[in-house]
C-alpha positions as CSV (number, residue, x, y, z in Angstrom):
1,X,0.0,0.0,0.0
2,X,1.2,3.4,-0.7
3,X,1.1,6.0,1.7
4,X,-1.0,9.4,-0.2
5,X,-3.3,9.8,-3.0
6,X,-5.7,13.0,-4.0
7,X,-8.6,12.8,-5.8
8,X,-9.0,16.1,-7.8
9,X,-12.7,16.6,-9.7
10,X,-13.8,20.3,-10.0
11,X,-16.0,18.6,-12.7
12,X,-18.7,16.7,-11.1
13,X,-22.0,17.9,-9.3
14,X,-24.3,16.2,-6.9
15,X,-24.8,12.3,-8.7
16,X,-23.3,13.4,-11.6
17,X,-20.7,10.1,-12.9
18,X,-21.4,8.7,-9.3
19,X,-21.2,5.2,-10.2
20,X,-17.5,5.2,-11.7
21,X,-16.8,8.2,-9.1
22,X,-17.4,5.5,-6.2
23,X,-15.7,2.5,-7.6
24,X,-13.0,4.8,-8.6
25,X,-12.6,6.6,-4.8
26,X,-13.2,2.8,-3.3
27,X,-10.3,1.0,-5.2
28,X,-8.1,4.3,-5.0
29,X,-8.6,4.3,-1.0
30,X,-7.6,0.6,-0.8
31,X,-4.4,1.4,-2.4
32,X,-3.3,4.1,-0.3
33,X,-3.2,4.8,3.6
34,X,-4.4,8.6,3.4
35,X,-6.4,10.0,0.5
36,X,-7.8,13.8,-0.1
37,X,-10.8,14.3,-2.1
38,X,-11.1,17.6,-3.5
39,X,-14.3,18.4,-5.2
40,X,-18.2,20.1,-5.1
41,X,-20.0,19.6,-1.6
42,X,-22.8,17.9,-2.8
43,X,-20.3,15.3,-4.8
44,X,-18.7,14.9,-1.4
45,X,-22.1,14.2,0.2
46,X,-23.4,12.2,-2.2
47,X,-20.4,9.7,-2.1
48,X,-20.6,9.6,1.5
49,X,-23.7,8.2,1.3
50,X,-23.6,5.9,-1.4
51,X,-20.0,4.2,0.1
52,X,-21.9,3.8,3.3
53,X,-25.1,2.3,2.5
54,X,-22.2,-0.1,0.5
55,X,-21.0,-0.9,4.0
56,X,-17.5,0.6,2.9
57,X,-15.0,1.9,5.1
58,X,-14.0,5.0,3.8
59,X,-12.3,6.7,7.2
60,X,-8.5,7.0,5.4
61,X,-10.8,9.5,3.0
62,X,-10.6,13.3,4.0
63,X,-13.0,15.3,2.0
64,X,-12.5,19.2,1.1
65,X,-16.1,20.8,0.2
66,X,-15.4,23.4,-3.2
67,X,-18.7,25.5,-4.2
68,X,-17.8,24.8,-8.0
69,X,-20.7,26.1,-8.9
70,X,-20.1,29.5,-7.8
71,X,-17.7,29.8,-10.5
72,X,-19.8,29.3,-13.0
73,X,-21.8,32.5,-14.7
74,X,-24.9,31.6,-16.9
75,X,-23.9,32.6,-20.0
76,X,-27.3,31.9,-21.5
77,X,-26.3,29.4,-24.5
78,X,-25.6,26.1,-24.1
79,X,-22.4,26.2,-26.2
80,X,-20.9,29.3,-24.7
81,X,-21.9,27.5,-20.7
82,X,-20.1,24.5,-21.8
83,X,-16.5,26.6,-23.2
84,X,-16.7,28.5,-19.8
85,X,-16.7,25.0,-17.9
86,X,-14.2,23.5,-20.0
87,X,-11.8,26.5,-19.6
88,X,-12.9,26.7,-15.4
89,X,-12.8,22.9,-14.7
90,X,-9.1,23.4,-16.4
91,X,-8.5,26.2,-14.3
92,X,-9.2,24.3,-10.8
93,X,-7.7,21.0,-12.3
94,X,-4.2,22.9,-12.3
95,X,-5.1,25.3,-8.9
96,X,-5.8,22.3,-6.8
97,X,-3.5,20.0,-7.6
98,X,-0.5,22.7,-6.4
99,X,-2.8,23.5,-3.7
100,X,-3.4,19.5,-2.4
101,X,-0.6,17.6,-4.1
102,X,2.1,17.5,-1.5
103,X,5.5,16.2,-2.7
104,X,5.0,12.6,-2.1
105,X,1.7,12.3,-3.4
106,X,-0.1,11.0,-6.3
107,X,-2.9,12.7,-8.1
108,X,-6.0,10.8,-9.6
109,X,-8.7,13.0,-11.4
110,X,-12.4,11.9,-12.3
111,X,-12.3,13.1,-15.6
112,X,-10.6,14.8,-18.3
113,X,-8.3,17.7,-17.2
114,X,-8.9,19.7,-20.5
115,X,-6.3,22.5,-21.0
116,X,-4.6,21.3,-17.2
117,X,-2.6,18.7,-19.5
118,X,-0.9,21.9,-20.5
119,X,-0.7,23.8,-17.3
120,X,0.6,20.7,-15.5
121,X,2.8,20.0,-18.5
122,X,4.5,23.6,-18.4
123,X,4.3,24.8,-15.4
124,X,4.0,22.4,-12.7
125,X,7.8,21.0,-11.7
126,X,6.8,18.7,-8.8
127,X,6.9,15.9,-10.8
128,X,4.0,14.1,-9.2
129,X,2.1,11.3,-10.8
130,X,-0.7,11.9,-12.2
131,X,-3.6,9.5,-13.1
132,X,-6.5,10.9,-15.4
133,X,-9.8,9.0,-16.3
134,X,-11.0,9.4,-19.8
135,X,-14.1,9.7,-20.7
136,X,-15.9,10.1,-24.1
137,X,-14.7,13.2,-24.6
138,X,-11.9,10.8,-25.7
139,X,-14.0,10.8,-28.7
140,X,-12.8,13.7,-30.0
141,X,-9.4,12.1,-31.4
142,X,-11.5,11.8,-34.5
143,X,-13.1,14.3,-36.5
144,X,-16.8,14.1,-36.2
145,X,-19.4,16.2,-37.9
146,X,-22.1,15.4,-35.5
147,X,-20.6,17.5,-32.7
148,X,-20.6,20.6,-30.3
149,X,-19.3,23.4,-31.8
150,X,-17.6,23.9,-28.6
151,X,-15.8,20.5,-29.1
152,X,-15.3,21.1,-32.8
153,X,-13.5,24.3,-32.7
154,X,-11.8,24.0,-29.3
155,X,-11.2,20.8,-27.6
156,X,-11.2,17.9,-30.5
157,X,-8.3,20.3,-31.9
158,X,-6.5,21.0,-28.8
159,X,-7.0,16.8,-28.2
160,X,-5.5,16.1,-31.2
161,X,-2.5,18.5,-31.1
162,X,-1.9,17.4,-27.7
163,X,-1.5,13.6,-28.2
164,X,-0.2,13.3,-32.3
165,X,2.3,16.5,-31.8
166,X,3.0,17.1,-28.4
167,X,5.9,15.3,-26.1
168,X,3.8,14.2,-22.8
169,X,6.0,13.5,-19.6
170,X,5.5,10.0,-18.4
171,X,4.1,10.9,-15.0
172,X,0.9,11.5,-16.9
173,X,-1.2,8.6,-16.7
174,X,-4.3,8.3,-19.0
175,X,-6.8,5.5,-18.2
176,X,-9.8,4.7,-20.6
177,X,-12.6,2.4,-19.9
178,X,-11.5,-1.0,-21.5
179,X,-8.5,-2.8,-23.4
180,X,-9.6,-2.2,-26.7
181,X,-10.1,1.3,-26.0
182,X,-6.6,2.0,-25.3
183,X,-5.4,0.2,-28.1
184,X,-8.0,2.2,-30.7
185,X,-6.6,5.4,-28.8
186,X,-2.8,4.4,-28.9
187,X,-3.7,3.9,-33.1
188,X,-4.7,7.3,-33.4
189,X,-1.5,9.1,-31.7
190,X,1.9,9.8,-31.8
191,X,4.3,6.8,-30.5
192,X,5.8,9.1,-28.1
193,X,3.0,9.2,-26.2
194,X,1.0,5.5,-26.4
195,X,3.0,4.7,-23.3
196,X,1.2,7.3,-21.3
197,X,-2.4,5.1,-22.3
198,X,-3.4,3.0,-20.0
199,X,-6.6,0.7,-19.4
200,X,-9.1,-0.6,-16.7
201,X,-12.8,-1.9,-17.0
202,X,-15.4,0.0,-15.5
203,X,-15.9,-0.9,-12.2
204,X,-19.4,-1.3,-10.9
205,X,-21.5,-1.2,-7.3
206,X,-24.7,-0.1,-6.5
207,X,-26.7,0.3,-3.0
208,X,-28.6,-2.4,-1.7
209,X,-32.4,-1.5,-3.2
210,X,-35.7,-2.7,-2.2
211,X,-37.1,-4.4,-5.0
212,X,-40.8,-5.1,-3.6
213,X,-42.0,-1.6,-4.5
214,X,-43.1,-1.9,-8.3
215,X,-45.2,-4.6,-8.3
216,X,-47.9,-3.0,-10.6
217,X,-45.2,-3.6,-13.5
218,X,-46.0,-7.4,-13.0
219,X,-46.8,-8.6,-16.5
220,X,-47.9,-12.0,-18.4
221,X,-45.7,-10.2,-21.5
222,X,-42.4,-9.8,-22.4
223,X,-41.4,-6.4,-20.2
224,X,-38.1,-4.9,-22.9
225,X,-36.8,-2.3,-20.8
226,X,-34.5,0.6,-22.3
227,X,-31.9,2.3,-19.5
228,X,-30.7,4.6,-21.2
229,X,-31.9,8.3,-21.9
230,X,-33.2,8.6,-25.2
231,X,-33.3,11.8,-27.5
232,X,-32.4,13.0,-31.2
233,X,-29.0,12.1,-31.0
234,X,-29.2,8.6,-29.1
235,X,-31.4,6.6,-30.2
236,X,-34.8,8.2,-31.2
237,X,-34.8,7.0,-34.9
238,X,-33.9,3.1,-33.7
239,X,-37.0,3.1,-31.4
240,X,-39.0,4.5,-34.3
241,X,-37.6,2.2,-36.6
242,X,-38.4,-1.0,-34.4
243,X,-41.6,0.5,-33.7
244,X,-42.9,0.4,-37.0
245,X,-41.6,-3.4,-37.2
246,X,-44.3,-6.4,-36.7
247,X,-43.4,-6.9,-32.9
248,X,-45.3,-10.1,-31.2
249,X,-48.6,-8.9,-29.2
250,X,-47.1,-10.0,-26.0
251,X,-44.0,-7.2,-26.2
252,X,-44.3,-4.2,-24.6
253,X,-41.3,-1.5,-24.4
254,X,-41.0,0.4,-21.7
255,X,-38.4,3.4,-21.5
256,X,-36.8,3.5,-18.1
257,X,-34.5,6.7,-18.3
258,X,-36.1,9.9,-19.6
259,X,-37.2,10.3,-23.7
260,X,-37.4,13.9,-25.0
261,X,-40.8,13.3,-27.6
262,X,-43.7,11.1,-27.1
263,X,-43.7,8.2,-28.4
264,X,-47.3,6.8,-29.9
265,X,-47.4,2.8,-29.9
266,X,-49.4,0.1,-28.5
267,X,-46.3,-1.2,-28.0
268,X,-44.4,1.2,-26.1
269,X,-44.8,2.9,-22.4
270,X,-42.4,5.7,-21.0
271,X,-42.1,4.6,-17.1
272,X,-40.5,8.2,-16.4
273,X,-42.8,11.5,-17.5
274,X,-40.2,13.8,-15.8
275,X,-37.9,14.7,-18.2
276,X,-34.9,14.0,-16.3
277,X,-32.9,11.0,-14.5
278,X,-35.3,9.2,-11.9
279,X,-33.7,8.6,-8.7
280,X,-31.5,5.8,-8.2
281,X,-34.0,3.8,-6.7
282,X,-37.0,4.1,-8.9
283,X,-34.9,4.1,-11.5
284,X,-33.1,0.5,-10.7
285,X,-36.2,-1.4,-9.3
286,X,-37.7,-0.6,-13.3
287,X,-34.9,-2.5,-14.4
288,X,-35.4,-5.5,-12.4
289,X,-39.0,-6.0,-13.3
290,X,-37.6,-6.4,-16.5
291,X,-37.3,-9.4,-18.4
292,X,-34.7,-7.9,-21.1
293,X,-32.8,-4.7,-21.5
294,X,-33.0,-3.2,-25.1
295,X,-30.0,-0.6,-25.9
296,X,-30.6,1.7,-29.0
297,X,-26.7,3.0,-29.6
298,X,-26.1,3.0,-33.4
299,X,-23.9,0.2,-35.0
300,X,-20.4,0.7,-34.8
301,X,-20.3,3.4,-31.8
302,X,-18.5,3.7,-28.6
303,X,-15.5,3.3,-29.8
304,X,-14.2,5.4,-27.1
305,X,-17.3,5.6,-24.7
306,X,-18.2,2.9,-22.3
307,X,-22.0,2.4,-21.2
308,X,-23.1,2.3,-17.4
309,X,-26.6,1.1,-18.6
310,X,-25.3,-2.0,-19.9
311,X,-23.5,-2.2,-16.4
312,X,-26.6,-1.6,-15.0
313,X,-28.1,-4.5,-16.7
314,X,-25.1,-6.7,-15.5
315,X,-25.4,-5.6,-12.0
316,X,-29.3,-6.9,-12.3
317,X,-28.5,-9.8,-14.5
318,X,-30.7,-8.9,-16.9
319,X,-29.9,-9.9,-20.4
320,X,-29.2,-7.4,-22.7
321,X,-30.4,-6.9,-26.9
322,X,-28.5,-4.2,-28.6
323,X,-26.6,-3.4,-31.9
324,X,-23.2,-4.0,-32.2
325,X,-20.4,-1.5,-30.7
326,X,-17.5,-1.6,-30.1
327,X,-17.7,-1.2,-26.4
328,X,-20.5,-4.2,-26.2
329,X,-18.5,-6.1,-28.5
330,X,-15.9,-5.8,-25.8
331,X,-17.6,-6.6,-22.7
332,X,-19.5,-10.0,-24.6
333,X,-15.9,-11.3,-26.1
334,X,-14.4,-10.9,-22.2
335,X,-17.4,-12.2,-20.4
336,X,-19.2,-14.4,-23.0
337,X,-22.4,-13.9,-24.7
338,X,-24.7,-11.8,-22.0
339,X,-27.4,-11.5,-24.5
340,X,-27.7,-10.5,-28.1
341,X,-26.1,-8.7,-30.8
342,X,-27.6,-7.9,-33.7
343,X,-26.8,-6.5,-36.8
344,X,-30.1,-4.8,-37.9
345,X,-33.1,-3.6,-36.3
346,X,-35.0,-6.0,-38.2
347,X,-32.7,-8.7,-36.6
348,X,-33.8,-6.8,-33.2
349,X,-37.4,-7.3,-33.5
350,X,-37.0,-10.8,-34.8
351,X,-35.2,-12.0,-31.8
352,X,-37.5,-9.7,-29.8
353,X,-40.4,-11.7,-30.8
354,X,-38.5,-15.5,-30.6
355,X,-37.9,-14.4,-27.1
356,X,-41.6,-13.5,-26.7
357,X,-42.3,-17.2,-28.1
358,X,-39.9,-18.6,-25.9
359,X,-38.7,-17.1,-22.6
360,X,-36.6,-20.2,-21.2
361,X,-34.3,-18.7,-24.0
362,X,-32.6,-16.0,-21.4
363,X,-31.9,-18.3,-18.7
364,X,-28.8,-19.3,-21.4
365,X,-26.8,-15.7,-20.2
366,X,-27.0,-16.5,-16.2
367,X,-23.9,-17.8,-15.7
368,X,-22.2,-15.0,-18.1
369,X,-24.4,-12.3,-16.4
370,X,-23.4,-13.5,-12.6
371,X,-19.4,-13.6,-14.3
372,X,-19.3,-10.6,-14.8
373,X,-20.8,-9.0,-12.1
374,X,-18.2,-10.5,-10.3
375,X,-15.3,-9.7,-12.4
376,X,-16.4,-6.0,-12.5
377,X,-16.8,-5.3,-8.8
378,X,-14.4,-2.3,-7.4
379,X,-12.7,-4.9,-4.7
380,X,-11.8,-6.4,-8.6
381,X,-11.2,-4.0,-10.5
382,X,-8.9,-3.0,-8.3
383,X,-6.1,-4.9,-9.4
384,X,-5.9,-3.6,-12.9
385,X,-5.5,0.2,-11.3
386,X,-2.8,-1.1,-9.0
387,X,-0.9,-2.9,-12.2
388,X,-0.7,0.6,-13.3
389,X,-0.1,2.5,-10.3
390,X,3.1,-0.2,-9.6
């Protein structure tokens, strides 16, 4: 074990990225005797919580309470509210690290520092090591038309410069969210730098929920539950598409997360009216009334992104029905076949529908399901992170 650690995210905000954020601060504070944890105060409390109702001993963590927030002006367009974060998250990425980062101490951040890879690059001589998250803002190491233009003028450029041109000390530490996503990244960069990418699977841990509250879901059907949020831009046009399929009588869809325009179908029902996330546990007793999880991410995506609703179905043992991406592809070649893959939507509905026919079908992905869940656990997980820490 190594003696101190500090955990720097000026990023996150109340439950925003909790679930990686625990796991991440649960492994970290197994490694270490003392760890700092530097961010919002409503992150702080909202770890707290969630650690304890894990049973975890978290009482080598000291926490420092930030009011990011206070920071931030409202600038009144989206795009213009999401530069100013960008260049403020940077900002407190580089300030708190000389602030917390004493001399024998390494530094692990939540997310992407942004423009702090420069600041710590040029003007930080401490030479601590530092250990950076990616997220899908990873993304951005490939041009893309169907972007922010915040991201397409500013940071996809600044990504790219950064990793194909500049020379990045080896103290730096980047981590992405699988194996093959660190070998996709390292084919997209300089070879100066691929030895600065590292990977580790997303760990995974929820609260103990009680599950006897939903009973009016019960259902003689097939219950196909969808996670994830849905809107324009994720997975909209797949629903429509499958929706105007022949799906069996006995289907019935069910969105669990939020969905931005409503959806006319006999064979579709949005559990969640509010527009937003539900809490954590309405949200996860949906998803174990379910008999299936359906995922509507486009063929060939993710390449860079991982998915914490198909977690979420793992950590339920729910089976899961999606297109291929690369990230699923992934997480069925390591664990085995969880589910199914398809190639089309009209694939989709047809195995929708043999299900349907025949439900004994899913009892095939329990073993690979429970796997899994295992394998991804923090207490797990934990060894890959210490691998690269050593």
């Amino acid at each position: 074990m190594k003696k101190n650690a500090v955990i720097i995210d000026p990023y996150s905000y109340g439950a925003y990225h909790e679930v990686i954020n625990q796991s991440y601060l649960m492994m970290i504070s197994e490694l270490y005797d003392h760890v700092t944890y530097v961010a919002d105060g409503s992150s702080c409390d909202n770890l707290k919580t969630l650690m304890s109702k894990c049973n975890f001993d978290y009482s080598n963590v000291k926490f420092v309470y930030k009011k990011t927030k206070s920071h931030i002006v409202n600038l009144k367009y989206g795009s213009l509210n999401h530069f100013q974060k960008i260049l403020i998250v940077s900002w407190l990425n580089f300030i708190w690290t000389k602030e917390y980062a004493k001399k024998d101490c390494d530094v692990f951040f939540n997310g992407n520092i942004f423009l702090a890879l420069w600041l710590l690059r040029f003007f930080d001589y401490r030479q601590n090591n530092l250990y950076i998250m990616c997220h899908s803002e990873m993304e951005g190491i490939d041009k893309k038309e169907n972007t922010a233009l915040v991201n397409k003028l500013f940071f996809e450029p600044f990504l790219r410069t950064s990793f194909r041109h500049m020379n990045i000390p080896s103290r730096f530490h980047f981590i992405l969210l699988s194996s093959f996503m660190e070998k996709y990244f390292k084919s997209r960069i300089s070879e100066r730098n691929k030895n600065k990418i590292y990977s580790i699977d997303h760990a995974y841990i929820r609260p103990p929920v009680d599950y006897s509250l939903t009973d009016e879901l019960t259902s003689n059907g097939l219950l196909v539950g969808i996670p994830a949020a849905i809107n324009k831009g994720r997975g909209l046009n797949v629903l429509k598409d499958i929706l105007k399929k022949d799906i069996s009588n006995s289907v019935l869809i069910q969105s669990i997360s939020f969905i931005t325009e409503k959806i006319n179908s006999p064979h579709f029902k949005s559990l969640n009216e509010t527009g937003k996330l539900l809490p954590f546990e309405e949200y996860n007793r949906f998803v174990n009334k379910m008999d299936i999880l359906l995922f509507l991410y486009d063929k060939g995506s993710y390449k860079l992104t991982a998915s914490g609703a198909i977690l979420e179905a793992i950590w339920n043992q729910k089976p899961i029905i999606a297109l291929h991406n690369y990230y699923f592809d992934y997480i069925f070649e390591k664990f085995g076949n969880l589910g199914f893959l398809c190639d089309s939507t009209d694939e989709l509905v047809d195995k929708i529908n043999e299900i349907a026919l025949d439900r004994k079908i899913l009892n095939l992905f329990s073993d690979n399901l429970k796997k899994a869940k295992e394998a991804l656990l923090p207490q797990n997980v934990k060894k890959q992170l210490e691998a690269i820490i050593c």
